[in-house]
C-alpha positions as semicolon CSV with decimal commas, in nm:
position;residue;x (nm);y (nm);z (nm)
1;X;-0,704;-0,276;-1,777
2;X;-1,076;-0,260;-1,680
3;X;-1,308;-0,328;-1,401
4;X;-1,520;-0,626;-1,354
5;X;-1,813;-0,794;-1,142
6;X;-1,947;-1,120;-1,130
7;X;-2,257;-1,254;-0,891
8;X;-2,292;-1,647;-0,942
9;X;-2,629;-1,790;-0,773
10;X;-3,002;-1,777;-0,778
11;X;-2,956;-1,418;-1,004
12;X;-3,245;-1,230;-1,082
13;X;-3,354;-0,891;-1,271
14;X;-3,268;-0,702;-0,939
15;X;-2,934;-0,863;-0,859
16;X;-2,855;-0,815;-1,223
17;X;-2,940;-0,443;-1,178
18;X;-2,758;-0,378;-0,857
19;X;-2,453;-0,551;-1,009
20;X;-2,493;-0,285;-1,327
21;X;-2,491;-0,033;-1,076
22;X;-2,157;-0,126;-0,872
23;X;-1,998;-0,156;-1,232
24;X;-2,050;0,181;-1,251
25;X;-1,832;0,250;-0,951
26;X;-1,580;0,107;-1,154
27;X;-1,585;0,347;-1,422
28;X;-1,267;0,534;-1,354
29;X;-1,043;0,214;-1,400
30;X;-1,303;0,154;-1,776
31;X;-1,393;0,487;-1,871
32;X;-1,410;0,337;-2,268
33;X;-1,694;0,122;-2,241
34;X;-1,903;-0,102;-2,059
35;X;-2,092;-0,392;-2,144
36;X;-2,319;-0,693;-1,932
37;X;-2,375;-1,058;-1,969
38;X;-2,648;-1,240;-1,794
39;X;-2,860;-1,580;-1,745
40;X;-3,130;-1,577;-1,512
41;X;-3,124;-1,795;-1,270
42;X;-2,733;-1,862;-1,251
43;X;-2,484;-1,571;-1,304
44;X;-2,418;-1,195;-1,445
45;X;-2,118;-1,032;-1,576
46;X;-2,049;-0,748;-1,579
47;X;-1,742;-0,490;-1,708
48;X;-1,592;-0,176;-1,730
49;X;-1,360;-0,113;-1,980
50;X;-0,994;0,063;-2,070
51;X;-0,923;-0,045;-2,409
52;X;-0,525;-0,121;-2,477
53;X;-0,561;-0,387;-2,703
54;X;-0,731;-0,401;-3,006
55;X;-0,954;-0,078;-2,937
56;X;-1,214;-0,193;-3,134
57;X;-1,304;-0,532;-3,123
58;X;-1,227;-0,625;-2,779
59;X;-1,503;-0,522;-2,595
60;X;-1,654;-0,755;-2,285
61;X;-1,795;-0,950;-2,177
62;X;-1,621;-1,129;-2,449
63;X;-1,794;-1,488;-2,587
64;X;-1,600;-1,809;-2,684
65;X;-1,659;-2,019;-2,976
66;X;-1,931;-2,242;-2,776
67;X;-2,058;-1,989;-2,591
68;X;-1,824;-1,914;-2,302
69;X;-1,854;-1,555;-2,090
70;X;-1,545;-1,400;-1,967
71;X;-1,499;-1,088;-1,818
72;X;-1,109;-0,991;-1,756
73;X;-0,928;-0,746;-1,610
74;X;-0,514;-0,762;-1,702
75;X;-0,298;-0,819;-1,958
76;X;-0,201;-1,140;-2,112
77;X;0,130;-1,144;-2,253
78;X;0,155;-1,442;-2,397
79;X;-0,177;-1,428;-2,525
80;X;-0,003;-1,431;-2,948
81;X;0,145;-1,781;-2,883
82;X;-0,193;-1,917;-2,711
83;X;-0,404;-1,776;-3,006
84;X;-0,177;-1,997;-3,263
85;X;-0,224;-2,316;-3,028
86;X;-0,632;-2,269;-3,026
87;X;-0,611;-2,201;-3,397
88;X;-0,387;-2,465;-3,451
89;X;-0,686;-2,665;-3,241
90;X;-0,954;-2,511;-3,458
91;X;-1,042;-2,251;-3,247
92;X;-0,936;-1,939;-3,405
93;X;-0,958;-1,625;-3,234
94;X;-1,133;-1,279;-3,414
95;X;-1,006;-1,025;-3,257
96;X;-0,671;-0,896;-3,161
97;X;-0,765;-0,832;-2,837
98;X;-0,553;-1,056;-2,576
99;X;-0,856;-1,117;-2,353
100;X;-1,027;-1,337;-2,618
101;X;-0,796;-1,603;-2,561
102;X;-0,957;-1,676;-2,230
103;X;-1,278;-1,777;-2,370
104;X;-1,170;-2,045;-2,605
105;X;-0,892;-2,170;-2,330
106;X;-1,160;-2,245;-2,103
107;X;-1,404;-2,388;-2,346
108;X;-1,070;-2,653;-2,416
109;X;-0,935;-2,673;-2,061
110;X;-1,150;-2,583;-1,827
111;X;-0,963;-2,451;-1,484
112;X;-0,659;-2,587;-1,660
113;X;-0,627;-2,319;-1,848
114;X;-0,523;-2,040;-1,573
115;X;-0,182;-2,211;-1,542
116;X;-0,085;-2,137;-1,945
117;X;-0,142;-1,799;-1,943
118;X;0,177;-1,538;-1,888
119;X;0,059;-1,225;-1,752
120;X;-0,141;-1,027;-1,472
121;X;-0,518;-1,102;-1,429
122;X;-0,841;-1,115;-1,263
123;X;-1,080;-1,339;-1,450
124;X;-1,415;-1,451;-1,444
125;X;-1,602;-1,692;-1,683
126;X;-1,883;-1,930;-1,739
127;X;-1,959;-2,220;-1,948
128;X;-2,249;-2,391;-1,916
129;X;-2,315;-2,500;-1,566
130;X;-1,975;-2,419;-1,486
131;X;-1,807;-2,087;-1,369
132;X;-1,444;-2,009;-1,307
133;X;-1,278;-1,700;-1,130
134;X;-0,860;-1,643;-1,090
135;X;-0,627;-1,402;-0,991
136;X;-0,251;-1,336;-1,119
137;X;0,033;-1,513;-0,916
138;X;0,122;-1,204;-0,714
139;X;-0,206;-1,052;-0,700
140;X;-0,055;-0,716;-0,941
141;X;-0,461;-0,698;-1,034
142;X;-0,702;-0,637;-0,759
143;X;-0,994;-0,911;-0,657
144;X;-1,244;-0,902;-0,413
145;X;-1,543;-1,137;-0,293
146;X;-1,856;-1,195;-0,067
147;X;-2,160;-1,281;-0,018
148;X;-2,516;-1,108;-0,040
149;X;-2,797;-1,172;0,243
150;X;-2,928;-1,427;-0,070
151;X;-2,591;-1,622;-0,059
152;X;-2,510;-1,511;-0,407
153;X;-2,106;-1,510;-0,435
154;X;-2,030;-1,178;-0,577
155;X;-1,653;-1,071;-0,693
156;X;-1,538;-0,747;-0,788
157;X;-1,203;-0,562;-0,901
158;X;-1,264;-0,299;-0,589
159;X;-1,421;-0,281;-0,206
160;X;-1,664;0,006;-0,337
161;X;-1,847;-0,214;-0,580
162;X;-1,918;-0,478;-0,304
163;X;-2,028;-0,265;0,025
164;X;-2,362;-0,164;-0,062
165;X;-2,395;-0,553;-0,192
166;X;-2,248;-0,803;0,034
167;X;-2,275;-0,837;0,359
168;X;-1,928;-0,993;0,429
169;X;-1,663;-0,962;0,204
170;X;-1,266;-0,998;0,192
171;X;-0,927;-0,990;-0,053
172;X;-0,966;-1,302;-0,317
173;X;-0,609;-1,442;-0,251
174;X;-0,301;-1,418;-0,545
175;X;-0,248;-1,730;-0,690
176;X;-0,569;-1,863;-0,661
177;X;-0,892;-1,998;-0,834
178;X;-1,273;-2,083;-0,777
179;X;-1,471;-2,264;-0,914
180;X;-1,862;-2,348;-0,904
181;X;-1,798;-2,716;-0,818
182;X;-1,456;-2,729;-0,625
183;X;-1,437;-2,395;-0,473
184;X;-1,153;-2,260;-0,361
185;X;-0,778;-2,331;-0,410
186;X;-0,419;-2,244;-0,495
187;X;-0,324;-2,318;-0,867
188;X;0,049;-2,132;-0,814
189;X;0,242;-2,267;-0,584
190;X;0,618;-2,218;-0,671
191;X;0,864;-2,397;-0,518
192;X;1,021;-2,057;-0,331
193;X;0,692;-1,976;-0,176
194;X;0,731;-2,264;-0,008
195;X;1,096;-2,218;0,127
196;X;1,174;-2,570;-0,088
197;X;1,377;-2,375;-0,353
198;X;1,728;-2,409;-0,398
199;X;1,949;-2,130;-0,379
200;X;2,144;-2,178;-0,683
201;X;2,025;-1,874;-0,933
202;X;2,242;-1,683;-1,169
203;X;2,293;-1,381;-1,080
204;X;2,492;-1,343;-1,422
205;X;2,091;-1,432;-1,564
206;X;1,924;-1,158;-1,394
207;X;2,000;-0,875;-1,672
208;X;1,840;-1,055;-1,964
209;X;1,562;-1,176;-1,734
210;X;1,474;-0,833;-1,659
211;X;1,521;-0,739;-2,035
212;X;1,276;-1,003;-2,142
213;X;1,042;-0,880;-1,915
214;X;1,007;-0,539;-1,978
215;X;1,044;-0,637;-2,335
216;X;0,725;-0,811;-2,289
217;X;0,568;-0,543;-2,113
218;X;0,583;-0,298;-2,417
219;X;0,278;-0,463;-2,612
220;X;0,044;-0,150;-2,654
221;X;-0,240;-0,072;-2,881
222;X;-0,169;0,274;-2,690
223;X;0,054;0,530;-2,606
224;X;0,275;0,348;-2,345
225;X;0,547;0,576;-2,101
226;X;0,796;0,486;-1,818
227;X;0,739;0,617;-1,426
228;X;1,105;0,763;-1,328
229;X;1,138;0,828;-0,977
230;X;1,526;0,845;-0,979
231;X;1,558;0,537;-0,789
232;X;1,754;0,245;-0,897
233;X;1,428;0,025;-0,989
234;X;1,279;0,246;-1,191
235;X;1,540;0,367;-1,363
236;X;1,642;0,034;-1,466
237;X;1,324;-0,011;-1,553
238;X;1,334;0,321;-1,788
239;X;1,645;0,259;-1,918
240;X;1,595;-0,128;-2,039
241;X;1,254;-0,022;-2,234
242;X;1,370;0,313;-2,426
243;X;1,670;0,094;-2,506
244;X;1,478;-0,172;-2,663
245;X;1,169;0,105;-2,843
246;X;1,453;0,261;-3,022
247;X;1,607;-0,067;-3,092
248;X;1,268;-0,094;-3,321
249;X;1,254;0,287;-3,420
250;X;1,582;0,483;-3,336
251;X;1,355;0,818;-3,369
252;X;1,064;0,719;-3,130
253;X;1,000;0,919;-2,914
254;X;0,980;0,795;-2,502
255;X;0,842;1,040;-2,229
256;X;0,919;1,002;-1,865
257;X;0,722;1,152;-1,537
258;X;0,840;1,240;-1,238
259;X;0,687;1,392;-0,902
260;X;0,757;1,641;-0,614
261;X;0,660;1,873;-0,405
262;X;0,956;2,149;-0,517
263;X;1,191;2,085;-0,829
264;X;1,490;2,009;-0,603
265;X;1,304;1,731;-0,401
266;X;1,539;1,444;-0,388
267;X;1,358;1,218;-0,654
268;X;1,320;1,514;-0,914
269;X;1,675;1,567;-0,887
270;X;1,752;1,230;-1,001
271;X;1,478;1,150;-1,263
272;X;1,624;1,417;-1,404
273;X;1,978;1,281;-1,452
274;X;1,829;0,979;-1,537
275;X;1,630;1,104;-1,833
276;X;1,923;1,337;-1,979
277;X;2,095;1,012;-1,953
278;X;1,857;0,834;-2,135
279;X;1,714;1,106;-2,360
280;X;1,358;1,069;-2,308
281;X;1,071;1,347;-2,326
282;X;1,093;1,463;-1,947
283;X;0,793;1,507;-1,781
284;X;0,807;1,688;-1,395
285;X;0,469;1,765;-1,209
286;X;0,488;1,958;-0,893
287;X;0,181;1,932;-0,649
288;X;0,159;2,142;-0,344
289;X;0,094;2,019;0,025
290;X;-0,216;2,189;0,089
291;X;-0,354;1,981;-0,242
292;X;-0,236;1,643;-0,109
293;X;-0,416;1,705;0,194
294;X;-0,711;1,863;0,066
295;X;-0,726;1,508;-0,162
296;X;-0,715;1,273;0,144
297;X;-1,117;1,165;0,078
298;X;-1,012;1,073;-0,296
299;X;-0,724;0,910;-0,230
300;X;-0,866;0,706;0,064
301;X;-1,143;0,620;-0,184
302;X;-0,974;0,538;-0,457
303;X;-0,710;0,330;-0,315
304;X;-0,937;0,167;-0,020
305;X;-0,670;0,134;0,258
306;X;-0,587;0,350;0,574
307;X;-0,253;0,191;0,592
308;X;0,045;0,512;0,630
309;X;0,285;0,414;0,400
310;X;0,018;0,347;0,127
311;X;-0,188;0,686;0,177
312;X;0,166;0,856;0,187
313;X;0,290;0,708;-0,146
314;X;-0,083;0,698;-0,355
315;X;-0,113;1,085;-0,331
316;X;0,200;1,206;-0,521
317;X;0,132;0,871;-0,777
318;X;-0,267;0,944;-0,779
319;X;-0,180;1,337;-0,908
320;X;0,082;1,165;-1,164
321;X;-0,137;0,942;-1,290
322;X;-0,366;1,242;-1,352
323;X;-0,142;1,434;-1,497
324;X;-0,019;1,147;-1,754
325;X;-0,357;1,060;-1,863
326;X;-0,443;1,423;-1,969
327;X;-0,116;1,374;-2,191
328;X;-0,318;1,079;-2,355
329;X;-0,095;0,804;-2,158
330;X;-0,321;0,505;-2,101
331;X;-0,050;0,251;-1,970
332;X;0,310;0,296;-1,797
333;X;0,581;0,077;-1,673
334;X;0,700;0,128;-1,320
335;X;0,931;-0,038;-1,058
336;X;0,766;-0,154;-0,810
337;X;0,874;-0,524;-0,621
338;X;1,248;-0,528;-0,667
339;X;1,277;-0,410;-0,263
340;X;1,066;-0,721;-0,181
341;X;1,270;-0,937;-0,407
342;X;1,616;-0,832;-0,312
343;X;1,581;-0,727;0,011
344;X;1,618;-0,317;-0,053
345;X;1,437;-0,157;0,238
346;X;1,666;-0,015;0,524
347;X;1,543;-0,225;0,758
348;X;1,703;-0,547;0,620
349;X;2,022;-0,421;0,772
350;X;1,895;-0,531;1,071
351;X;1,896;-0,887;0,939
352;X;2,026;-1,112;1,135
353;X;2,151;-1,414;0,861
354;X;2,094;-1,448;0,512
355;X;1,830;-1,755;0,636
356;X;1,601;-1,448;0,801
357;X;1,660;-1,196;0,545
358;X;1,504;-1,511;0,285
359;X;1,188;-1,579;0,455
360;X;1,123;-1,202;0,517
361;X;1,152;-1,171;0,127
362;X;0,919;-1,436;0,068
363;X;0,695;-1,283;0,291
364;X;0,712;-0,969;0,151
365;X;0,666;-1,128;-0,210
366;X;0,390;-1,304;-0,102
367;X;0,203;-1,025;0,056
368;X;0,260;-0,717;-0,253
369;X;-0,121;-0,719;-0,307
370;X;-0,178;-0,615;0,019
371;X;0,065;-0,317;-0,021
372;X;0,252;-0,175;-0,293
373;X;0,068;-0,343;-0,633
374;X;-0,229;-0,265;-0,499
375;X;-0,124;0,111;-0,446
376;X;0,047;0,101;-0,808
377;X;-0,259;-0,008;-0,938
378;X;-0,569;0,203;-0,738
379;X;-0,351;0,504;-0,782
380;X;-0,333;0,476;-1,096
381;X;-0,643;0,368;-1,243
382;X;-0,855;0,627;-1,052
383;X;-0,777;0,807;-1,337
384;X;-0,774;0,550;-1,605
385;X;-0,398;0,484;-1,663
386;X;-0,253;0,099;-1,651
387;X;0,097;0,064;-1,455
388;X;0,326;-0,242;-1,586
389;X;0,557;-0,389;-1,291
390;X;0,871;-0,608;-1,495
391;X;1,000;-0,697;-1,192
392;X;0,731;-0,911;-1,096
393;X;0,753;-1,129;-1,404
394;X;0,735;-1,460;-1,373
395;X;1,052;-1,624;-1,529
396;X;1,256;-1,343;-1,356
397;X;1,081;-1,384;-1,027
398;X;1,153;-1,748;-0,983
399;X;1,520;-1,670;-1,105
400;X;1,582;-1,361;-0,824
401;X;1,369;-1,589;-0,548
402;X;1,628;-1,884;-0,626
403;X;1,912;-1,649;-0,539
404;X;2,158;-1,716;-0,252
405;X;2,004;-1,480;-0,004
406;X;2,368;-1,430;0,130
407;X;2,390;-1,265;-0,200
408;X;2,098;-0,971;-0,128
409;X;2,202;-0,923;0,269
410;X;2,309;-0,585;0,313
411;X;2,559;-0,497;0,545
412;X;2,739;-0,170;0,718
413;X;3,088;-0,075;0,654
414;X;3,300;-0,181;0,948
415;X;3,646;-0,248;1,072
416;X;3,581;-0,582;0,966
417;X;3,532;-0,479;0,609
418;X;3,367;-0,317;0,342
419;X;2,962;-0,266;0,385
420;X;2,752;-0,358;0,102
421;X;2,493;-0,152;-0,020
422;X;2,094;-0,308;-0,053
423;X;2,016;-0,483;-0,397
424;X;2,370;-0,470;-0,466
425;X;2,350;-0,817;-0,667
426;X;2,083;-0,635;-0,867
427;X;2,312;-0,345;-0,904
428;X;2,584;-0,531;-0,990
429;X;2,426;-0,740;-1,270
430;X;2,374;-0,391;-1,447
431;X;2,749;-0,230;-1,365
432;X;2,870;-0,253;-1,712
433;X;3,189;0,058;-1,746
434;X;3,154;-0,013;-2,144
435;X;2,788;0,032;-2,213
436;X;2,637;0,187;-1,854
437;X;2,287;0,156;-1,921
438;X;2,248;0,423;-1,600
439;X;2,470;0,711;-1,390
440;X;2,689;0,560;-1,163
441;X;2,521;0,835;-0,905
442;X;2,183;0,645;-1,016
443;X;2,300;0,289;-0,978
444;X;2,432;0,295;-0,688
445;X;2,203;0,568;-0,486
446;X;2,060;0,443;-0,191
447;X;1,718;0,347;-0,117
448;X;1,431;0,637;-0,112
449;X;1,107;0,541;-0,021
450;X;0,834;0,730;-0,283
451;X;0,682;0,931;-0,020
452;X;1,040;1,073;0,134
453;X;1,136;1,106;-0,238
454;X;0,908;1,350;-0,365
455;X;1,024;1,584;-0,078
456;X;1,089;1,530;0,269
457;X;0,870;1,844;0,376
458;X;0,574;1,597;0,263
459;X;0,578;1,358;0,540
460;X;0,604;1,623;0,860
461;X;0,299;1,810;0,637
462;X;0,100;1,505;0,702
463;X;0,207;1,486;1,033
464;X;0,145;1,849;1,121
465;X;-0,212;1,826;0,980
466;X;-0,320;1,514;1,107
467;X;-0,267;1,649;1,517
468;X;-0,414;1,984;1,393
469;X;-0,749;1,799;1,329
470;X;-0,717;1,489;1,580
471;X;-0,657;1,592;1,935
472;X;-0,509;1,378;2,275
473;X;-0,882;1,289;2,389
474;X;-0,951;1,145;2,053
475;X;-0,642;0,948;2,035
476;X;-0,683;0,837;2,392
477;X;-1,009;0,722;2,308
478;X;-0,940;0,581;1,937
479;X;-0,996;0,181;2,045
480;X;-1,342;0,211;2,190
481;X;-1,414;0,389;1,841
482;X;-1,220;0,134;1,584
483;X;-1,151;-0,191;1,866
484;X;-1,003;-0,351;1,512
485;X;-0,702;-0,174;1,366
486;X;-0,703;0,029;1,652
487;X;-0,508;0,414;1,530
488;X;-0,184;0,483;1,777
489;X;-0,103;0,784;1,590
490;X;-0,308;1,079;1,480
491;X;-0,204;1,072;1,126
492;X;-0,334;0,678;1,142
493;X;-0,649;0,800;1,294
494;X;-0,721;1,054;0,994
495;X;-0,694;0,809;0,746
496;X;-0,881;0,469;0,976
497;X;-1,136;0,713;1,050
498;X;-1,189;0,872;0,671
499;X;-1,202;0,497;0,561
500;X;-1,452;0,405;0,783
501;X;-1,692;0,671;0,674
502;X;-1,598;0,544;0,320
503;X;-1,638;0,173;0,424
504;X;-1,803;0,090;0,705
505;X;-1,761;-0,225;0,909
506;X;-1,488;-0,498;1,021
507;X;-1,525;-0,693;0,731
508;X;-1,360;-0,348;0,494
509;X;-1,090;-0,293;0,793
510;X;-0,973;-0,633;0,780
511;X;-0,903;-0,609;0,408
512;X;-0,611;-0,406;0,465
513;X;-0,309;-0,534;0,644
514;X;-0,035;-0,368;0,767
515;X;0,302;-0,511;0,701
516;X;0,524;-0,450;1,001
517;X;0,867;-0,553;0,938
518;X;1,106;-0,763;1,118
519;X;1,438;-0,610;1,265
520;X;1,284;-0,266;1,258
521;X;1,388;-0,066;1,544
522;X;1,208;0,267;1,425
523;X;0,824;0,339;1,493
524;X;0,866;0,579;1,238
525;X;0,797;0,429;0,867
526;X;0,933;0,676;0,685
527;X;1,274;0,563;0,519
528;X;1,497;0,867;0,647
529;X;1,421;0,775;0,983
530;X;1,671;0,451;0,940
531;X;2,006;0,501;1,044
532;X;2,143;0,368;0,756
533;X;1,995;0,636;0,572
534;X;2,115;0,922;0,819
535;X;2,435;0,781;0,805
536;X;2,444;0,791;0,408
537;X;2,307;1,134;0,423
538;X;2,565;1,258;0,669
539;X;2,859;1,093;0,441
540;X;2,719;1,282;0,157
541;X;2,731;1,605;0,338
542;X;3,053;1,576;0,452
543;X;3,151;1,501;0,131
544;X;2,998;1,824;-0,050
545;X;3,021;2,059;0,265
């Protein structure tokens, strides 16, 4: 994973230099190297870099047999099988590093070549008089562009390395390409983004799917280890990979993290199960409110959004990630996009048919850069460590997005019947009494959200601090201060008003997008605030007491 910039136009020494500069506010997602391609007159390149594969020889930009640019920022997973077509086309690749591949692919396909690869990516290269720029499917790496007061086109991995630049700006959309010549279009356009998708998926499928994708996600050049909140996604998720490393090497050795605010926070409590289960090196960090709060200016920075639910989750995953690079940890694999795909929030309770509860799922699908990848990946590259999401692979996304949504509609217990729990065709592909790859407590525990997880005392922290520090007059007066995205609360007016000071301007504000979900009854977006969860809670209790 690494950080890139590209400026396409009438470039010059200075725009070159101010581009070499913004790199460098990319250094915490490349703190291995950097490097910076240029020709006067027409475009620079520029990147930071976190070496994962091949260390040594894959430094960038990286050049193509004919003389290609690229800059990339990703993984390419299929990037072994591409190398034997272009040698098998006479263009043989030198290095084992999977970004290479890009080079020669364009050099032979031009734009064609973004629909062959397999993996997660934001891309820029140039060939000739031509220049191309693409983003992953799902948008799991981060893209920006604008424009300077010159009209050169400048992209970027993050917001902070185009604000002093550009003087409008906005999120390069997933699933989508420019080029010099044709601009700007879609190149992935599945058939259930579309609602045109039959519902006729295997759930019987979805096991190996997920196998093959993790599977895929364990090519390292580095120390690689698994994010274990206790829920059911990422323990899955923890479970399928130490399976298959000691499948290779029945003495490896697989460490797990975990987070909370105490050791008995809900989350801890179950990553621990989970990793006796599984018998990985068990990692627990414990960060104390007062920290979180006192971190609000580098997590707003790093992460670039003033939306709650992100700011709540990137703090316990930003001191994580910290921690796990000082073990020497450069990439992890994590859960994050089954709740989109199968409908596992609370609030799809409140669905009213499984036709609803399918469109809110594509929508959800189709807007994960806005929200949780891009928090999975700020959060953790601030401090240089790469997060891996199997769930959003794409042979096992179009077979979960095919599913009959009937099949992931959650429902209450009622005199009617039995109730059925959220992701319970996920769950259910995985209930196997023989060979239980988890705890029955852990496959079938209901949904957490990360920042109730880590210890419920976290939220009403926030909460507390926020109306310590923003008073009624403020918060009566918040719209003639920020008329876009407007704060009702004073927690949202912290963080809108520390990311204005950070990024200044409507264009920043309106790169962030709030997702406010259908059906939802609550103001409150913290997951124990459904009564679904209450209700579970209460059960529990009653159970124990």
């Amino acid at each position: 994973m690494c950080g890139i910039i590209a400026v396409f136009g009438d470039v010059d020494g200075n725009v070159a230099a101010a581009a070499e500069v913004a790199a460098g506010r990319l250094a915490h997602r490349g703190p291995d190297g950097s490097g910076l391609w240029m020709r006067l007159g027409s475009a620079v390149l520029c990147h930071r870099r976190l070496a994962i594969m091949d260390p040594e020889q894959g430094k960038q930009p990286i050049r193509g047999r004919d003389g290609a640019a690229v800059v990339h920022n990703g993984e390419i997973y299929n990037f072994r099988a591409l190398a034997r077509e272009l040698a098998a086309a006479g263009r043989p690749c030198v290095s084992g590093s999977d970004s290479e591949v890009l080079a020669h692919l364009y050099e032979e396909r031009g734009e064609a070549c973004v629909a062959a690869l397999d993996g997660i990516f934001a891309f820029a290269a140039v060939h000739g008089d031509d220049w191309l720029v693409a983003r992953d499917p799902i948008g799991i790496k981060p893209l920006y562009y604008g424009r300077d007061r010159a009209g050169n086109l400048w992209f970027a991995s993050e917001l902070k390395a185009l604000v002093d630049n550009c003087v409008s700006f906005e999120v390069f959309p997933p699933g989508h390409l420019m080029t010099g010549r044709g601009g700007l279009r879609r190149w992935y356009a599945p058939a259930w983004l579309s609602g045109e998708a039959s519902a006729t998926g295997d759930p019987s499928a979805l096991r190996q799917r997920l196998t093959d994708a993790v599977e895929k996600r364990l090519m390292s050049d580095v120390p690689l280890g698994l994010l274990l909140s206790g829920g059911l996604d990422s323990s899955l998720i923890a479970a399928l990979a130490t399976r298959l490393v000691r499948a290779r090497d029945p003495r490896a050795e697989v460490h797990s993290f975990a987070i909370g605010v105490h050791k008995d926070a809900p989350d801890l409590r179950a990553a621990r199960e989970v990793a006796r289960f599984l018998g990985t090196t068990h990692h627990e960090v414990l960060f104390q409110v007062e920290d979180g709060i006192a971190a609000l200016d580098d997590i707003i920075r790093h992460v670039e959004s003033y939306d709650i639910p992100t700011i709540r989750a990137s703090i316990p995953m930003y001191f994580l990630s910290r921690y796990i690079r000082d073990r020497g940890v450069k990439v992890v694999l994590s859960g994050e996009g089954s709740d989109e795909i199968f409908g596992g929030y609370l609030y799809f309770y409140y669905a009213e048919d499984p036709e609803e509860l399918r469109r809110e799922t594509v929508a959800r699908v189709a807007n994960l850069h806005l929200s949780d990848v891009l928090r999975a990946d700020k959060s953790t590259m601030a401090h240089g460590v790469e997060a891996r999401v199997p769930f959003l692979d794409l042979a096992f996304l179009d077979l979960a997005m095919s599913l009959p949504p009937e099949l992931k509609q959650p429902r209450s217990a009622g005199p009617g019947g039995e109730g059925r729990i959220e992701k319970w065709v996920l769950r259910q592909a995985f209930a196997d009494e023989a060979d239980p790859l988890l705890p029955a407590s852990v496959l079938w525990r209901q949904k957490e959200q990360f920042s109730d997880g880590v210890g419920y005392g976290w939220v009403d922290a926030l909460r507390t601090h926020a109306e310590r520090v923003v008073g009624p007059h403020e918060l009566a007066r918040a719209a003639e201060r920020f008329p876009y995205a407007t704060p009702a609360t004073a927690e949202a007016y912290v963080y809108r008003e520390r990311f204005e000071a950070l990024f200044p301007g409507e264009h920043a504000a309106r790169c962030i997008v709030r997702w406010t979900p259908r059906w939802q009854a609550d103001s409150d977006t913290s997951g124990r605030a459904n009564p679904f969860h209450r209700a579970a809670n209460e059960r529990a209790g009653a159970r124990t007491g």
